[in-house]
C-alpha positions, 0 to 999 in steps of 0.5 A, spaced: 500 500 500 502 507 498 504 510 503 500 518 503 506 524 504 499 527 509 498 522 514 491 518 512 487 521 518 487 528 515 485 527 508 477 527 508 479 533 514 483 537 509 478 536 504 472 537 508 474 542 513 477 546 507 471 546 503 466 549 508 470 555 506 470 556 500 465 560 496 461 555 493 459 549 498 460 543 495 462 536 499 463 530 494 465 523 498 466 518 493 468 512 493 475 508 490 476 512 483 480 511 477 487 514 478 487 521 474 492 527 472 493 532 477 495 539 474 496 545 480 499 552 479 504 555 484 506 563 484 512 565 487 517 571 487 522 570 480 528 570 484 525 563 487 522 560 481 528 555 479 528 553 487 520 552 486 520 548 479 525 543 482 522 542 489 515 542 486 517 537 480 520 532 486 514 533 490 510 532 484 514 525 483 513 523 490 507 525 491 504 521 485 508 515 486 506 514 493 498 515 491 494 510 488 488 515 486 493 519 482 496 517 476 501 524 475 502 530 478 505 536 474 506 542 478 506 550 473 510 554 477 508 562 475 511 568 477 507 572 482 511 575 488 508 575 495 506 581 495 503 581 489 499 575 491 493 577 494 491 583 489 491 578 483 488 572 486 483 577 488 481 579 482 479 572 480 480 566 485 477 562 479 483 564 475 488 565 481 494 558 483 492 553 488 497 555 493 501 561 492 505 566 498 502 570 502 505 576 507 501 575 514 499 581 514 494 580 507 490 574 511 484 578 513 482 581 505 483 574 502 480 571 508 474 575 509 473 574 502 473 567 502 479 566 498 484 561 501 482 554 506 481 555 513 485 548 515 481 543 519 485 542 526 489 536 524 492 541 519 493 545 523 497 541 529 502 539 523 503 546 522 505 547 529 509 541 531 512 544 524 514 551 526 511 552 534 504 556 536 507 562 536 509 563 528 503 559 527 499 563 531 501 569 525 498 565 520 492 565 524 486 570 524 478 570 525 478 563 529 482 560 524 489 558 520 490 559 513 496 556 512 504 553 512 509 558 515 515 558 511 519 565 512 519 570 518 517 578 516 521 581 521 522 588 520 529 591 523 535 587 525 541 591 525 547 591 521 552 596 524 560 596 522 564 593 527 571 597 526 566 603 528 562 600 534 564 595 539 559 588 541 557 592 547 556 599 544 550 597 539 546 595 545 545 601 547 542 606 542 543 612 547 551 610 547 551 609 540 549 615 539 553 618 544 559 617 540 564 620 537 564 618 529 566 625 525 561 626 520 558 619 520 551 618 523 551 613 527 545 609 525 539 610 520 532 608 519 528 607 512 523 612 512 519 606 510 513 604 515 514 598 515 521 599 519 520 606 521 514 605 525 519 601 529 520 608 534 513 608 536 512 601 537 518 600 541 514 606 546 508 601 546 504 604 541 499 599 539 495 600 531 488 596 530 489 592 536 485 585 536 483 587 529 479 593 532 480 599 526 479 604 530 484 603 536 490 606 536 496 609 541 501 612 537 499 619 540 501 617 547 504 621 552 510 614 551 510 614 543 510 622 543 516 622 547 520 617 543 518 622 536 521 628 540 527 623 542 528 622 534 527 628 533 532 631 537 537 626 535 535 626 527 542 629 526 546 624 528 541 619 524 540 617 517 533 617 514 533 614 507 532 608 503 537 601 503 540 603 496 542 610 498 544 608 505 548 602 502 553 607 498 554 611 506 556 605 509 561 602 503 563 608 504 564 610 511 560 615 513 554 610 516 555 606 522 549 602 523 543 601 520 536 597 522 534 593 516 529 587 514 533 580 512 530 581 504 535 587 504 541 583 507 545 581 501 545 589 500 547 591 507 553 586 508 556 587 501 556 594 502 560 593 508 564 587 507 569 584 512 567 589 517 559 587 517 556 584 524 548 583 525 545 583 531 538 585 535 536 592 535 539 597 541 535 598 548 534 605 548 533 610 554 528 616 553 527 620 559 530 616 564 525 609 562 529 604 558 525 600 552 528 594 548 527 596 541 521 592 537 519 592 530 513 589 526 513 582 524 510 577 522 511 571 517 511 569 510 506 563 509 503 558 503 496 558 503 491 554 499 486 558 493 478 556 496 477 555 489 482 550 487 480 543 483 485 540 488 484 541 494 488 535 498 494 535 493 495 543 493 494 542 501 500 536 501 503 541 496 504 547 501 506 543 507 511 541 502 514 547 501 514 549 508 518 543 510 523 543 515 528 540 509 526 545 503 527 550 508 534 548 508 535 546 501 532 553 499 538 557 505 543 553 501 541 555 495 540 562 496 547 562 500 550 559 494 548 565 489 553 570 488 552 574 491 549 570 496 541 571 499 539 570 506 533 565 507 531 565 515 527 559 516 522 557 521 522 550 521 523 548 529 527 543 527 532 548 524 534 551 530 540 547 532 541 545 525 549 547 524 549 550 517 543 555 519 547 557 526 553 559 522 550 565 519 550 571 525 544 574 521 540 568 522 541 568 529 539 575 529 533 575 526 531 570 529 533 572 536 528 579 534 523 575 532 521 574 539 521 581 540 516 584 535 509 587 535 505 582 530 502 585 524 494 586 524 492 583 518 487 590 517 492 595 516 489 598 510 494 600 504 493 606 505 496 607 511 503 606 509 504 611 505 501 615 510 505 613 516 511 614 512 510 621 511 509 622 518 515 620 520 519 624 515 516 630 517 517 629 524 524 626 522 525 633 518 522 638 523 517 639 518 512 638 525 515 642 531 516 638 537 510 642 541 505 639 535 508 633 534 502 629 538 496 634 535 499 631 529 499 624 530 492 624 533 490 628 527 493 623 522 489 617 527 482 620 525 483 619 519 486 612 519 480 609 522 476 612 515 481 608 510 
């Protein structure tokens, strides 16, 4: 008898369980069928698509041969990046792949628009015997979970020039700052949201909590404080985007710099033999200390509601989330030239000697224990919004006196996007 990559027990769960969340009710329980052709279409970003073509053409093998009701397997890998995955599926589910990447923080619109399966409770002890409660909690939303884990989002690691700072130096902010570098700034941030909003969230600020799009904290007393502190200290920093920020640090003239693991190969190769990656600082604003956080949240396969296939295209994703393609897909991103950092999730990986070698690795993953999950209700709009507020801030464009009117003002009109 064929052994099932799915443990036999979850099949008619998936398949049933999936079902109830698609749009269109139907459940079919039939008896032994004929062995048939299985055709399922993956999205994924372009620097991965020949990762993608070789690991799903292994699935597709392993998949039919250990399956008496499948005759063949042919996996269509398409070029749809994860942040384009959600806006094109939900143009069209019908037309949409069968499992493609999803950021975190897209769940509600595709759950909400019941787009992608919510996986019954067996699926979901996979994931979290895979990945643990945690991460798999960030692929959670509305009472269910939506899919397999395979890459934290976290924000900010920081990468910081060790002829310039000590071990010990970058985990204070205030003595980085403190210290003596010439015409060099110290650190630098992208006005981006995504990473920018590090500064309020590290004050405790706290945006569309539990889903409530009308909550909001950033104007705190705390928050407020912490944006004057940048401010004031706006000319020691940097404030810009990775590919203007690299050029200064090949250079010399910055010293550290917060960024995301999708930046690293950037960050590393514009300081070269002088790099070293760690957590974000602690900081100290009017004599109270904070640990420096940021938004984060995970990558993770989900399965189109629509689908013709819904048990493969399940065993598909829980594939490519697995603890050994996670690895494969490390090695692979470390041997291009140059090399690219892919940080797993795979508990299992933890402890694994070729991913604890890599001190960005380690970084990322010590941060993501210190992140503010991301709602999955941020509306776009708000990123741009967000970015904007902080540059004028940063700028000096908004005295110091005006900083918390602002924010305020800016909260009304988030909870109309």
């Amino acid at each position: 008898m064929k052994k099932r990559i799915l443990a036999l027990s979850l099949a008619a769960a998936m398949v049933i369980g999936a079902l109830a969340s698609c749009t269109k009710q139907e459940t079919v329980v039939s008896s032994a069928v004929e062995a048939r052709d299985v055709s399922l279409t993956l999205w994924g970003a372009e620097a991965d698509l020949d990762f993608l073509k070789e690991v799903s053409s292994d699935f597709a093998k392993t998949y039919a041969d250990e399956h008496d009701d499948v005759k063949s397997v042919t996996v269509d890998v398409k070029i749809v990046g994860e942040n384009d995955s959600s806006k094109e599926a939900l143009k069209d589910i019908n037309a949409a792949a069968d499992v493609f990447g999803v950021p975190g923080d897209q769940t509600a619109q595709l759950a909400d628009a019941k787009a992608i399966y919510a996986m019954p409770e067996d699926v979901v002890k996979e994931i979290k015997d895979l990945v643990g409660d945690s991460t798999a909690a960030k692929a959670f939303y509305n009472g269910n979970y939506y899919g397999f884990p395979y890459s934290p989002n976290t924000a900010c690691a920081l990468y910081y020039n060790k002829t310039l700072f000590t071990e010990d130096e970058v985990k204070d902010l205030n003595v980085m700052l403190e210290k003596d570098l010439g015409d060099t700034k110290a650190i630098g941030v992208d006005s981006n949201a995504f990473l920018s909003s590090c500064w309020i969230l590290t004050a405790g600020g706290e945006l569309y909590t539990n889903s409530n799009r009308d909550y909001c904290t950033f104007d705190s007393d705390e928050c407020v404080e912490m944006m004057k502190f940048v401010q004031k200290n706006a000319g020691k920093m940097y404030k810009g985007s990775t590919e203007d920020a690299v050029g200064l640090l090949k250079d010399g003239k910055l010293a550290a710099w917060f960024d995301g693991s999708w930046n690293a190969s950037k960050v590393v190769g514009a300081l070269g033999d002088n790099v070293a990656v760690t957590v974000l600082p602690k900081v100290k604003v009017n004599d109270k200390e904070y640990q420096m956080t940021c938004f984060g949240g995970v990558k993770y396969y989900a399965v189109n509601a629509a689908s013709k296939e819904p048990e493969v295209a399940i065993a598909l994703a829980q594939y490519l989330s697995s603890a050994d393609v996670q690895l494969k897909k490390y090695e692979a991103k470390q041997a291009m030239n140059p090399p690219q950092l892919a940080i797993p999730t795979a508990l299992s990986l933890i402890e694994n000697d070729t991913i604890k070698s890599n001190p960005a690795i380690a970084a990322y993953m010590k941060q993501g224990e210190m992140i503010v999950v991301q709602e999955p209700v941020i509306p776009q709009d708000w990123w741009g919004d967000f970015g904007a507020l902080y540059s004028d801030i940063f700028d000096g464009k908004i005295s110091a006196d005006n900083i918390k009117a602002e924010i305020t003002k800016h909260i009304e009109s988030w909870k109309t996007m």
